[in-house]
N, C-alpha and C positions, 0 to 999 in steps of 0.2 A: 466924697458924698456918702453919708448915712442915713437910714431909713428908723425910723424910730413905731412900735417898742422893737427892739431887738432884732431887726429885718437887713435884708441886703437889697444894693439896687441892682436888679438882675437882668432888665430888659435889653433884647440887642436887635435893634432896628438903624437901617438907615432910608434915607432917603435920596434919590437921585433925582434931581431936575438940571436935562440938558438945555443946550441955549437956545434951541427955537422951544424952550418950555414944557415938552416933554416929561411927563412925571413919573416914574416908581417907587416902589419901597420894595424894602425885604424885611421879613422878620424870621430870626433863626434860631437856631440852639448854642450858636458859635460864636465864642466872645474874639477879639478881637486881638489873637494872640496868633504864634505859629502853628498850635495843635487848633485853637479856633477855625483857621483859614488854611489847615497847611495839612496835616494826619491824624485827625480824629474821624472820625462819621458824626459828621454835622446833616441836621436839615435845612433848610429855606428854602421860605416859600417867596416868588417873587410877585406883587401884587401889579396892575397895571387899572387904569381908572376904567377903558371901556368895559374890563371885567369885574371890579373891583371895587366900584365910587363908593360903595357905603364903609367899603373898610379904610380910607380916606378919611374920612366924615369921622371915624373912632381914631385915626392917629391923631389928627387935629384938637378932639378932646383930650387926648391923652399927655402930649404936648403943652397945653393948656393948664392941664390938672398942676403939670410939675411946677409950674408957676402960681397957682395958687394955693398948693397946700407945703405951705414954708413952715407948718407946725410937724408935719411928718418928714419931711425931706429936707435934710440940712444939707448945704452944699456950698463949698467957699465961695464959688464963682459961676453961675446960673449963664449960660450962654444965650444969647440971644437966637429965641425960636420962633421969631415973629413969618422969617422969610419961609419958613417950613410949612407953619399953620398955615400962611395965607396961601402957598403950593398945595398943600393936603385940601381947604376947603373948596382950591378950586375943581381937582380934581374930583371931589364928593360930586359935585354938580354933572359932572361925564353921565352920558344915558348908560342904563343897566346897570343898579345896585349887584348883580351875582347873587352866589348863594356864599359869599364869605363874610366874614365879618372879623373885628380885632376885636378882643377881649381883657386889660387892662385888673391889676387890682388896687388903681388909686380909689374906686368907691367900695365895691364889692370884694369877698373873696373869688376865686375862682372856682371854686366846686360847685359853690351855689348859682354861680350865673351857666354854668354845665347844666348841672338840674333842671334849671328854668327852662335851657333852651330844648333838653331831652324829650320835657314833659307835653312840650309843644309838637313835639311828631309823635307822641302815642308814649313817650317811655321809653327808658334802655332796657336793651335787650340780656346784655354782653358787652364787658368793658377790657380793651386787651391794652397793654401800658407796655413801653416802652422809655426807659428812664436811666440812666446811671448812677440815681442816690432815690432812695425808697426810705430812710426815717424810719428804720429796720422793715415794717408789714404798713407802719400805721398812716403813712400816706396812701396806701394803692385801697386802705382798709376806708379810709375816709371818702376818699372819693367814691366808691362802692358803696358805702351808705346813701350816699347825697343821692346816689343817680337809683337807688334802690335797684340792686341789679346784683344779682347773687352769682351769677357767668362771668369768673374773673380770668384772665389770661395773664401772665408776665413774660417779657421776651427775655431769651438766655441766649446775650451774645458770647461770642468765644475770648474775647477784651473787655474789661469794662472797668473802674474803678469800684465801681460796688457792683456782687450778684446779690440778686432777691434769694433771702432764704426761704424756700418751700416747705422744709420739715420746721422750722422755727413757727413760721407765720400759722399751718398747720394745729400744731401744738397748742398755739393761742388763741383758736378756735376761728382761725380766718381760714380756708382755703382758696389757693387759687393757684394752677393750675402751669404747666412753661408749658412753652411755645417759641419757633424761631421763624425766620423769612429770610430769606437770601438779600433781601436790601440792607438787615444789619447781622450780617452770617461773615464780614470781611475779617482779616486780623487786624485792623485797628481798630485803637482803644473804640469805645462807646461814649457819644457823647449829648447823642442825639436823645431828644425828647421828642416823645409823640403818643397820643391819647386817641384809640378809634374805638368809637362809643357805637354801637349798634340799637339802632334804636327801631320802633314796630313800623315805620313810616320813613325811613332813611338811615343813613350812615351818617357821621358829626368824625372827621378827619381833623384833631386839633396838635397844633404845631407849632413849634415856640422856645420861650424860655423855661417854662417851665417842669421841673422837676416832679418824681412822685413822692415829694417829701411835705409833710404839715406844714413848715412856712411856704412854699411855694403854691399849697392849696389854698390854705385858711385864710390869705390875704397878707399876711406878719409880711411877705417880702414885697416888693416889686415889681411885678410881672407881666410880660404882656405874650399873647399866644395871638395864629390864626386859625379860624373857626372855619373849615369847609365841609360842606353837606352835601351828599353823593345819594346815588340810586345806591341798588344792593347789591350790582352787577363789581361794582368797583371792587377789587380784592387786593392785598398785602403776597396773599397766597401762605398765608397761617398754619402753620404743621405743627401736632403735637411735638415737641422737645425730644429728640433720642437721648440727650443728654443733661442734667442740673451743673455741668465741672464746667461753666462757665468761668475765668479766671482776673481776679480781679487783682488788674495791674498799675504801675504808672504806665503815664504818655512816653513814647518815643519817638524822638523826631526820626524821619525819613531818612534813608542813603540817600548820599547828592549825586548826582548825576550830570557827566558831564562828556559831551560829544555832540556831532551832528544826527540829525534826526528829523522824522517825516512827521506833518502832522496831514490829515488828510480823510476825506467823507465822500462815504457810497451814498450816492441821490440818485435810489431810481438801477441804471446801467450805468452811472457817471462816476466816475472817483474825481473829485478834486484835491487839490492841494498842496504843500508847499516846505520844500528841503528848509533845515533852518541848522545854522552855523558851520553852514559849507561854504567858503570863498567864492570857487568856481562853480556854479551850477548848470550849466548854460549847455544843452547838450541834448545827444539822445542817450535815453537808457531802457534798460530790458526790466519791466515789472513781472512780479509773482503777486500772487495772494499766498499766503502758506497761512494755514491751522493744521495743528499738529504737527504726523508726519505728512500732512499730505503738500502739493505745492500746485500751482495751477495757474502756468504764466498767460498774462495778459496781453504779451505783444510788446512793441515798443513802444516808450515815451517819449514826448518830445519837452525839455523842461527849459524856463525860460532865466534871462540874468537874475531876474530878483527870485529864483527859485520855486516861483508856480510852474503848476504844471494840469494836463486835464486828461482823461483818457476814458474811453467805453469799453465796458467788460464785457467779452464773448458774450453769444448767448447760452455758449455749454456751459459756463461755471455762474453759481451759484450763489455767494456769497452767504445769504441771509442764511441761509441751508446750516452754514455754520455758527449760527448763535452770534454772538458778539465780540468773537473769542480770533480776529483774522487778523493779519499782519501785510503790511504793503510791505514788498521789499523793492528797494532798487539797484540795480548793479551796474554798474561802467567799468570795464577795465580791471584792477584790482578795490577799486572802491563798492561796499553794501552797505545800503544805508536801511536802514528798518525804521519804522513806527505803526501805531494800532491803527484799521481803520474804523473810524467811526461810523456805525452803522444807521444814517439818520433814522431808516425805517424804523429799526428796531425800538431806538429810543420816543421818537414818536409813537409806539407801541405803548413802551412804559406810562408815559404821561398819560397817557390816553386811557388804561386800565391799571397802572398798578403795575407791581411786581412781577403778577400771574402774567404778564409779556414777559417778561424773563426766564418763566416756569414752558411757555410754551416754545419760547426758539431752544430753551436747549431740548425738549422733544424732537424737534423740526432740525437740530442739528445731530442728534442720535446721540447724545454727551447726558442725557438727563438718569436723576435717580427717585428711586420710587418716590420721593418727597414732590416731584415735580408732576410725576401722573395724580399723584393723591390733589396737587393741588388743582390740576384742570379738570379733574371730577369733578372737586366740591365747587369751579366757577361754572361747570356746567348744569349742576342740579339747580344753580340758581338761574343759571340765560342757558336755557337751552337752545334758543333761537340764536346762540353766536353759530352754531354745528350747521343748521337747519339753513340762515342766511348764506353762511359761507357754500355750503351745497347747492344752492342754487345760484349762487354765481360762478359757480365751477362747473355747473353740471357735468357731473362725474372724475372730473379731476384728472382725466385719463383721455389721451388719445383714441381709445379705442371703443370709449364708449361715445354715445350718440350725443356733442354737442351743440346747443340750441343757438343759432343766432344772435347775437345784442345781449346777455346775459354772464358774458366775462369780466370779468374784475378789471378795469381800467381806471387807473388813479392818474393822477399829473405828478410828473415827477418833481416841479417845483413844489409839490406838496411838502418834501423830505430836503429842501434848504436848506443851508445853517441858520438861525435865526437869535439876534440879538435880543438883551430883555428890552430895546425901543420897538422892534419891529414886534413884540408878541399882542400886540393891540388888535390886529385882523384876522388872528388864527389861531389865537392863544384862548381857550375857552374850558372856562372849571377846570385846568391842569390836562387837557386833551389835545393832540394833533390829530384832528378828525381824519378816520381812514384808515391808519398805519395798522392797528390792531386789527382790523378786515382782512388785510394786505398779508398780514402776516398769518391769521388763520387761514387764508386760502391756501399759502405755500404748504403748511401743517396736512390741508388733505391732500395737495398733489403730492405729497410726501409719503404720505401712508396710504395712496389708491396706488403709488408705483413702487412699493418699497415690501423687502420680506421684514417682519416683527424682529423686532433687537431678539439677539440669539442671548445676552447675558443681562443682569439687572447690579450688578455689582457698585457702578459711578457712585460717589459719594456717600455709600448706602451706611459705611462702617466707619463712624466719626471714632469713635471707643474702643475699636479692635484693640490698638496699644495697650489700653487698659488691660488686656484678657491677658491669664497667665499660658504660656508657652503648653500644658498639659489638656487645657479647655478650648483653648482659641476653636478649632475645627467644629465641634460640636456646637461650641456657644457662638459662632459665627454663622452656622447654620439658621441655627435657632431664633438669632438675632435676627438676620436678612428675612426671615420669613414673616416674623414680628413687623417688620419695618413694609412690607409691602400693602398699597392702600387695601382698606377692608372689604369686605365683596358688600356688606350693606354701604358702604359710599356709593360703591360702584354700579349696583341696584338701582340706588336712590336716581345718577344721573343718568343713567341708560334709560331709565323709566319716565326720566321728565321729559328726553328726545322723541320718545316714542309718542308719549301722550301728545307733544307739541305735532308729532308727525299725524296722527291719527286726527285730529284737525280737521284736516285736508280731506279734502274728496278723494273717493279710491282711484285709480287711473295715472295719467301723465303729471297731478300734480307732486305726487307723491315720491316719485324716481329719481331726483338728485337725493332726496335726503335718505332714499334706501341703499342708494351707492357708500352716502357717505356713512350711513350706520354699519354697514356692512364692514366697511373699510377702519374706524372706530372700532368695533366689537374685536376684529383679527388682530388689531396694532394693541391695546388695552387691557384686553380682557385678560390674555396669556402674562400681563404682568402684576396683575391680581390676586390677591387672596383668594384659594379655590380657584383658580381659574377655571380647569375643568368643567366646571359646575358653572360655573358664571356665563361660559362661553356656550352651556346648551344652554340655557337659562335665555340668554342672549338672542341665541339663534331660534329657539322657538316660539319666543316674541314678533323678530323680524319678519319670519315666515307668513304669520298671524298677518300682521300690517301691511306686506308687501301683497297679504291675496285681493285678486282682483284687480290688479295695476299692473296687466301686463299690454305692451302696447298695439299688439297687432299678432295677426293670423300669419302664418305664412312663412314671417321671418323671424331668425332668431340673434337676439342683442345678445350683449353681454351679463346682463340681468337675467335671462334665460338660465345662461351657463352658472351665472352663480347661485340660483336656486338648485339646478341642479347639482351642484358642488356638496352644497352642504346638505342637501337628502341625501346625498350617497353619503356625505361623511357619518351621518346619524346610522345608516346603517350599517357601515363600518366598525362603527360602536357597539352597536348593539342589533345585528339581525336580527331579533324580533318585532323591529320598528319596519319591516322591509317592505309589508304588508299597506299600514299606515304613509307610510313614505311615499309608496308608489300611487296611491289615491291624491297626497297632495300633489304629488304630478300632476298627475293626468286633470285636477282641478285645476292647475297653474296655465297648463296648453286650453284645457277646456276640452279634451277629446283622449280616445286611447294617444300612447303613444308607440304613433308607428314609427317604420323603417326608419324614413325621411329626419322624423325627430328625434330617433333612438340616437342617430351617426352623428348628426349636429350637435348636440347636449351631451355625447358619451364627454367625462372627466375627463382630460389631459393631463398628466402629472410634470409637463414642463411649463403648461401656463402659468401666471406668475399668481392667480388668482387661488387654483388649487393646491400651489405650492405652502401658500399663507396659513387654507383650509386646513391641509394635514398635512405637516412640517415632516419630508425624509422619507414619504410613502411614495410606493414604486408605481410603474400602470399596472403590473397584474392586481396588487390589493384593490385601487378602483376598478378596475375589469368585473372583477369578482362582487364586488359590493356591487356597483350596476345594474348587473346580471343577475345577479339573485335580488335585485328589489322590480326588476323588471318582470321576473319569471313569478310572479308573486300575484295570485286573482283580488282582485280590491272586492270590497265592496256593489261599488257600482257598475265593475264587467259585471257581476254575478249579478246584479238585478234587471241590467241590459240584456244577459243571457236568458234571463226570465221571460222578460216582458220578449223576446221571441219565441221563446216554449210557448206559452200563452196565448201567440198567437199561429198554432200548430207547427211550428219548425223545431221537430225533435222532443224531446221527455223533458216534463217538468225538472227543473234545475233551481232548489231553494237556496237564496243563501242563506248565511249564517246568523243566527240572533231575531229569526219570527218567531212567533208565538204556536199554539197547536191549531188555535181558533184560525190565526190567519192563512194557516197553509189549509186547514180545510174551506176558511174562502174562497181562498183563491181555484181549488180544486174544484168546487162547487160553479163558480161561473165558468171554468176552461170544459166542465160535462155539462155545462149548461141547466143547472141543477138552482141555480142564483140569477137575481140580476145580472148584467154585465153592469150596470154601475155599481155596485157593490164593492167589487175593488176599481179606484181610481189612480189612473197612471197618468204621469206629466211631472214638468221640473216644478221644485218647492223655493224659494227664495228663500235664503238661511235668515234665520236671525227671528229676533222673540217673537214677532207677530206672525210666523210661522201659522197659517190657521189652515184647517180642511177647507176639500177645495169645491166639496158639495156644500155646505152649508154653512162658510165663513167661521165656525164655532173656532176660537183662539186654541190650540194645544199645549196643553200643560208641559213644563219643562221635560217629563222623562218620556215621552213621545218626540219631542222637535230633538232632544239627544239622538234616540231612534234614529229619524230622519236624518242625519250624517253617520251615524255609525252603521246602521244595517241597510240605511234607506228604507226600509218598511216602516210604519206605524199605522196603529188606530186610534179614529175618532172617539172622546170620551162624552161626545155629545150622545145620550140613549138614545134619542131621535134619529141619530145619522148611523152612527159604529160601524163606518166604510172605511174600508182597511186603503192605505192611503200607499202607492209605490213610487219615490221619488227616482227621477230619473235624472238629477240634477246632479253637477260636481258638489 
């Protein structure tokens, strides 16, 4: 077959219709070879009609076209497409067009029907390409015209038959920018194509045949792609490039492999699965899980002749904890037999969000590198509410903290099935296994509510080290890893969208899973950040901010309790000058001095596993000492409590600190009875801007309602009133 002028026929679709009728299609990157189906990084995407009918409705055209445009498509011998079309139209007819669609260059080019469709959600925003042949710059250059979008991204895998040159395309007055993702970060070659267009109103996920090369844009080839349109929530999980030495190689086939072997899927507590090219299998045997060095037997199996088998995994071990990365082993005798187990959760994770499921189990299995914290910043600056949800259905992630009734994550485990592409018609929706990415953010905080912060940041961090000469490596490895950890404005950006999301909420009981889990967030995070330091008061003096007022009761002390106080002693640890201020926010957080009763209760622990996080390797006498000296410290409001008893004759006037001259001779003035007694007026002030006098409603100006928490005194600026105002309020 030729394509005329000068084109190839590129498209690689098939279609499947089973015999009760049953219809899908695929459309891929991957022709129809051993590297096609066998060791390249291919995509395809698989279509089904209750998700799908409209992109039907385009194979059917498509299909169509080849038969009637015999002036462009020469081809000895045209197969008959009749049985296909009339399967694809009937399919069109399935309820629920989706948000997909197939896109074809029998009429149009392809750039242009991009454009069209971009222009339609507001415009691209950001165009990131992913390709193996690029037309040196001037395909990625062309389509970045079309969609007018000056945010260009190229991915740099480690394989590929062709790298984009960066300093060339540069030169020629194009820039645009590398980037990689762990979905094409593998050692096989590259072969995959994929277009994510960021647009003001959605994401445009295009997938297919096509190249970023001018005939596979312009229309000159053949080509057909699928078109899927997402929230903004959806991520790749996109990190700048540590490196451009992407290396452009041929294909190589696979080592063959040959033995017996397990294949086999966690659903849930369930391993199933099934020995394959063992004679005898019929028996009992002793299971492990092993990741890494670690191993973590399951008990025995009982396996059956045709080599299935089923089994429930403890409730101590874990599985998911370890990413994706587990191994079933079986042992009988002197016979082990090994295979991966596939972790349905996780993978329903992937589908469901992208990559960034990949970026979050290896967090959740402690294996991740700062590429992988950068990546669940930047998907939390954009859903903050993934943190905020998963917190409250955790509420607190932790044993020990106060869990709520009907508020735990409960999924069905048939959720995580194997599932065939017939069976993806009931549960199969825009590329998601509803849940699994939930399921997997909850384990994430009960991970980091019971776990100390990774002690090293090393995993994966130093792709190029090799590169470095044996005189530099130490220093420029340093320097590297510091470079390479996320920026503390990411980290800004997402701490700040949780909080805004958290702040929301009314102060009180709604607010407290998601304070646990910021809390718990800020310690696992923050220390792996740029600045940390800095990030992590920054952090904490926010939380403080948002948690006031959300304490749940008199009387008794939670665990929210103790971690406020954790981190006002840890600030004064820092910095005893804050000991003063610190101990006001106390006494604000209980709402009263703190006595005996609350001194004992809230004193730091340095074996709790809370304080331990706080301030990694500190002994009890350092918090002893911070404590105590932020205890032994007069606030504020003892000093104006102490007042307002002088005032009313118990002992000598006691001012504190930061009245005026005027006010203390008011105040002097009605104590000799020289003034009104309303002249000065005592009672609590509600914080916050409508702060007004409490004689004469007049609003107080910003550097008076400051007053009123810093010194607790101010005066009225109303001439009428200028009653000097004593707040008695935390």
């Amino acid at each position: 077959m030729s394509v005329k002028p000068a084109g190839v026929f590129h498209p690689k679709i098939s279609v499947l219709v089973a015999e009760n009728g049953a219809v899908r299609a695929t459309i891929g990157s991957g022709n129809l070879t051993f590297g096609g189906w066998g060791y390249n990084t291919e995509v395809l995407d698989v279509l089904a009609p209750e998700r799908d009918s409209a992109c039907f409705g385009d194979i059917a055209q498509f299909f169509e076209a080849l038969g009637d445009h015999r002036d462009r498509i020469s081809v000895e011998r045209m197969p008959d497409l009749s049985p296909f079309i009339a399967a694809c139209r009937q399919s069109s007819r399935a309820g629920g067009a989706g948000n997909s669609r197939v896109l074809h260059t029998m009429s149009e080019p392809l750039d242009k029907q991009l454009a069209d469709m971009a222009a339609d959600v507001g415009g691209a925003v950001s165009l990131t390409v992913v390709s193996p042949f690029f037309s040196l710059h001037h395909g990625v250059k062309q389509l970045a015209q079309k969609l007018s979008c000056d945010e260009v991204f190229v991915a740099v895998p480690p394989r590929a038959p062709e790298i984009f040159d960066f300093a060339a395309s540069a030169a020629a007055g194009f820039r645009a920018w590398p980037v990689a993702a762990d979905l094409f970060n593998d050692t096989r070659s590259l072969h995959a194509k994929l277009f994510e267009i960021n647009c003001r109103r959605g994401t445009f996920v295009v997938t297919g045949s096509a190249n970023a090369t001018t005939p596979a844009l312009s229309g000159r080839n053949v080509e057909a792609v699928v078109v899927r349109r997402f929230d903004k929530s959806y991520s790749f999980g996109w990190r700048p490039s540590g490196s451009h030495s992407g290396k452009a190689t041929g294909e190589r086939a696979p080592d063959e492999l040959r033995g017996p072997c397990i294949v086999a899927h966690l659903n849930s507590s369930r391993i199933s699965g099934r020995i394959l090219g063992l004679a005898d299998t019929k028996g009992a045997w002793s299971g492990l899980l092993s990741s890494g060095a670690r191993r973590d037997p399951i008990g025995g199996i009982t396996v059956d002749e045709e080599g299935r088998f089923n089994a429930l995994v403890p409730s101590e071990v874990d599985p998911i904890a370890r990413a994706s990365s587990v191994q079933l082993i079986l042992e009988r005798k002197d016979t082990e037999l090994r295979g991966w187990l596939v972790i349905e959760e996780m993978l329903g994770a992937v589908r469901e969000k992208g990559p960034i499921a990949r970026s979050l189990g290896r967090i959740l299995s402690g294996t991740s590198a700062s590429a992988d914290i950068a990546a669940i910043l930047q998907y939390l600056a954009r859903t903050p509410e993934a943190a905020l949800d998963a917190a409250d259905r955790q509420c607190g992630a932790r044993a020990d903290r106060t869990m709520s009734p009907g508020l735990t994550s409960n999924i069905d485990a048939s959720t995580f099935d194997p599932i065939s592409a017939f069976d993806m018609n009931s549960r199969w929706r825009g590329g998601a296994l509803q849940g699994s990415f939930d399921s997997l953010f909850d384990a994430l905080l009960r991970r980091f509510a019971s776990s100390l912060p990774d002690a090293e940041d090393d995993a994966l961090d130093d792709e190029d080290e090799e590169e470095l000469t044996a005189s530099t490596r130490p220093s420029s490895r340093d320097t590297k890893k510091r470079a390479k950890r996320p920026a503390i404005s990411l980290a800004r950006k997402a701490f700040a969208a949780m909080f805004a999301l958290l702040e929301q909420r009314p102060r009180g009981p709604d607010r407290v899973s998601g304070l646990y889990a910021l809390f718990d967030m800020i310690l696992q995070i923050a220390p792996r950040c740029d600045n940390a330091d800095e990030l992590t008061r920054e952090c904490f003096a926010k939380w403080l901010a948002v948690a006031r007022g959300c304490r749940r009761g008199q009387g008794q002390f939670s665990p929210l309790d103790r971690s406020v106080a954790a981190v006002l002693t840890k600030i004064v640890m820092e910095d005893p000058n804050q000991a003063t201020i610190a101990h006001a926010q106390l006494q604000e957080w209980v709402g009263s001095e703190v006595d005996e009763v609350t001194k004992q209760s809230l004193t730091p622990n340095a074996e709790r596993i809370d304080e331990r996080r706080v301030a990694p390797g500190v002994g009890q006498t350092s918090w002893d000492a911070a404590w105590n000296g932020m205890l032994a410290t007069t606030t504020p409001w003892a000093a104006v409590k102490a007042l307002e008893k002088s005032m009313g004759g118990d002992g000598p006037l006691l001012f504190p600190n930061g009245l005026t001259v005027d006010e203390i001779n008011e105040i002097r003035a009605v104590v000799n009875k020289d003034a009104k007694k309303d002249s000065v007026l005592i009672g609590p002030i509600v914080r916050g801007r409508n702060a007004a006098c409490p004689r004469c409603n007049y609003l107080l100006p910003a550097v008076q309602r400051a007053r009123l928490w810093e010194c607790h005194v101010a005066t009225c600026d109303n001439p009428r009133c200028h009653r000097v105002i004593i707040n008695t309020s935390h």
